[in-house]
N, C-alpha and C positions, 0 to 999 in steps of 0.2 A: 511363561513365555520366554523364550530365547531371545538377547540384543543383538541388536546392527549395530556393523561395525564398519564404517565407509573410511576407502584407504584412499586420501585423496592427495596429491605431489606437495611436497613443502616446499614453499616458496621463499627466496630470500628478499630482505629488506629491500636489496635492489630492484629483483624483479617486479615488488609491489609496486614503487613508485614509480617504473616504468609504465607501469599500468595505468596508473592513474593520471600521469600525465599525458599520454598517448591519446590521441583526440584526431577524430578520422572526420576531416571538413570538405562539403561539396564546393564544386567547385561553381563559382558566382559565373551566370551569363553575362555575354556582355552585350552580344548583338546575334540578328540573324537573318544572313542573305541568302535570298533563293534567286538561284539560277536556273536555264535551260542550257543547256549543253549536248553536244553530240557526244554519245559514248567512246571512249576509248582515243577522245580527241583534243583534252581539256590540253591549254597552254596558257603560258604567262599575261598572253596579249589580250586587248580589251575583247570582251566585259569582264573576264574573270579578276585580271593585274589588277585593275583600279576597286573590282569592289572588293576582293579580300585584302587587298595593300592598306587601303584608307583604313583597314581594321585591324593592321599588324599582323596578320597573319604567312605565316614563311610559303607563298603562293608556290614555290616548284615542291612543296610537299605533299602540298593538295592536289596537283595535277597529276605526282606521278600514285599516288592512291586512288584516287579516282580513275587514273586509265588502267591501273591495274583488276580493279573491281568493276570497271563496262567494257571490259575485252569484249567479252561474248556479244556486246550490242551495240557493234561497231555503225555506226553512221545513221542510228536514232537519234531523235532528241529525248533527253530526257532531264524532266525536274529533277531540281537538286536543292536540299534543305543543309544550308552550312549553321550550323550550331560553333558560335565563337564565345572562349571565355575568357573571363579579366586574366589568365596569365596565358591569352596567346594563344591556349590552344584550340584545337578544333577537333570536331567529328562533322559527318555528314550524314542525310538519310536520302536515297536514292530512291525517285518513284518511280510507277512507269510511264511510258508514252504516253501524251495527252488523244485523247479520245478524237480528236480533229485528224492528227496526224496518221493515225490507224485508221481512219475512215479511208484518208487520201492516200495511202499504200494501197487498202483492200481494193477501192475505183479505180486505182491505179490514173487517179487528176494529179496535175499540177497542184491548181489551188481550186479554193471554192465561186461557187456564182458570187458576182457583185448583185445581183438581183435574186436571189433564192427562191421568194416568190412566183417568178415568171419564166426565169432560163436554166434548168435541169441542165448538170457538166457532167452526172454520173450516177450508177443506181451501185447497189449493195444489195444483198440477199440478207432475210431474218437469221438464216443460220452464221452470217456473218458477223452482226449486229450482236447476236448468242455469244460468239468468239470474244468479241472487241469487250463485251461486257462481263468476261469470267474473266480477262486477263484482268481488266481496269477498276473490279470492284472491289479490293483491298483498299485504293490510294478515293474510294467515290464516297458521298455521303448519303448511300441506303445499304439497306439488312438484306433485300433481297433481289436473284439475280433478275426477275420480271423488269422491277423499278429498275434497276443498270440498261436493263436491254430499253425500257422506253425512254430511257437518259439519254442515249446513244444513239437512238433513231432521232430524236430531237435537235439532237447536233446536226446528225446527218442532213437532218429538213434542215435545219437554217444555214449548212452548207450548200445548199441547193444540190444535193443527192438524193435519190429516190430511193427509197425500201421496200423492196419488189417480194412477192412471195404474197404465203399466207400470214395475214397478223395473226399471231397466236393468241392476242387479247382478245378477238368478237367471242362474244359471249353467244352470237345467235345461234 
């Protein structure tokens, strides 16, 4: 049988020790404020100033990256997860519109009943419901979009909205 013969780069004394002292370390959380925010409108002023200030965080850095990244969703509210670490810095995770507020665009309400039970402000359609629930179901806690859409209709009932159509649940 024929030898292998592996050509592999020679390294100097330096480089070794480069190496070996090279140590690639995460970075420690410190804290982690969630907001709501309107896209593409963040600013220094309260609630934002005081809750990433109190955390050292360089607040017009975060405003103008965040208005750069909800251009497109200009005058939503939208959750916001600020991930801050012990030197300062930050990242964010942007969700979407909370399930309330997509109800109250589609109804096109103000707000919801104080009485849910008894005084209907607005109805929605199932195909609606189907919408609100393929946008919302990344940021929801189920697998599939059935459970989103009766997640969704349930808001809507205790919004005092009505979900007018066929339920696509009767089984009869």
């Amino acid at each position: 049988m024929g030898s292998v013969c592996l050509l592999l780069p020679t390294l100097s004394t330096k480089s070794l020790q480069s190496l070996k002292t090279t140590q690639i370390m995460a970075k420690q959380l410190f804290a982690v404020v969630k907001l709501q925010i309107k896209g593409g409108a963040a600013n220094p002023a309260p609630p934002i100033g005081p809750a990433l200030g109190s955390k050292g965080v360089n607040i017009m850095e975060f405003c103008k990256q965040f208005n750069a990244r909800t251009q497109e969703m200009k005058d939503k509210l939208l959750p916001v997860i600020i991930n801050v670490y012990s030197d300062k810095t930050f990242d964010f995770i942007i969700k979407r519109p909370p399930v309330a507020a997509q109800i109250k665009e589609m109804a096109k309400i103000q707000k919801g009943s104080d009485q849910s039970n008894r005084k209907k402000v607005g109805s929605i359609t199932w195909d609606q419901v189907r919408k609100i629930a393929e946008d919302k179901l990344p940021d929801m806690n189920c697998f599939t979009i059935e459970s989103a859409m009766k997640m969704v209709a349930g808001t809507a009932r205790s919004m005092g909205v009505n979900v007018v159509g066929e339920n696509p649940f009767n089984k009869n």
